[in-house]
C-alpha positions in Angstrom: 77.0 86.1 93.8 80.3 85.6 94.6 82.9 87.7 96.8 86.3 87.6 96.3 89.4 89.4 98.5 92.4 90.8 96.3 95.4 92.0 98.2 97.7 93.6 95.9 101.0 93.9 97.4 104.5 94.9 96.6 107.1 92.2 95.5 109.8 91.5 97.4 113.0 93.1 97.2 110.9 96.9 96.0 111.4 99.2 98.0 108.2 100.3 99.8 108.1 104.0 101.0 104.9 104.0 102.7 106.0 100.8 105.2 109.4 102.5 105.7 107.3 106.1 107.0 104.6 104.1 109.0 107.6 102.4 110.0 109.5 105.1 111.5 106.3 107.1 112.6 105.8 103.5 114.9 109.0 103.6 116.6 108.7 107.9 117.1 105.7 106.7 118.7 107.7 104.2 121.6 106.9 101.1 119.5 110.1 99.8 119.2 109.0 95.5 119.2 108.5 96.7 115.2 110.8 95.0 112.9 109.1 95.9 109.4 105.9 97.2 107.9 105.0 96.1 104.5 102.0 98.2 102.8 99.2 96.3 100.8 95.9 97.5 99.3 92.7 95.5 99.4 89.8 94.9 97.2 86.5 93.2 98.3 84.4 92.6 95.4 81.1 91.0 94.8 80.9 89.3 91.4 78.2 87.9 89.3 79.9 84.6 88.3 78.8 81.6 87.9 81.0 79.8 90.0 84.1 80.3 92.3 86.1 79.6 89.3 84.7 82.0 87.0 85.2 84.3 89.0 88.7 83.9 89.6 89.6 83.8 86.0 87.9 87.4 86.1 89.8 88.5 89.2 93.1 87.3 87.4 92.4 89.5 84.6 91.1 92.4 86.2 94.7 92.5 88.4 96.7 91.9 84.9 94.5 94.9 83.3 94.2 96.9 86.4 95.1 96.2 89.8 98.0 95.7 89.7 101.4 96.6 88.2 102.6 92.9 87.4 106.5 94.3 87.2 106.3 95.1 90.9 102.8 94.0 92.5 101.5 90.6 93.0 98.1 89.5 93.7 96.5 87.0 96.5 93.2 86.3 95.6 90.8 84.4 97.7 87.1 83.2 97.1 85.0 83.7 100.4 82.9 80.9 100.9 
């Protein structure tokens, strides 16, 4: 078993609504030491694989198919020991 971490966030230079209204709701709040919010989803899987780099290969293709929009998303993927 292997378990993997995909954090699919947006690339820069899109604009990102939900950072700019968590953003705003921060400093509404009284935190004003906020310079920027950035949103990001994450995925924790657990994979039958047969190794770490097996299952990569099928984490790379599951955000190419899937996951992820690859016009405005990219992926960090990491294999947890």
């Amino acid at each position: 078993m292997v378990r993997v971490r995909v954090e699919v966030h947006l690339k820069r230079g899109v604009t990102d609504p939900e950072g700019d209204n968590v953003l705003k709701a921060l400093k509404l709040l009284g935190f004003a030491g906020v310079r920027g919010v950035r949103s990001a989803k994450l995925f924790v899987m657990d994979l039958q694989a047969k190794d770490a780099k097996a299952a990569r290969a099928d984490v790379e293709e599951m955000c190419k198919k899937l996951l992820a929009n690859p016009v405005i998303h990219e992926c960090a993927i990491t294999i947890e020991p």
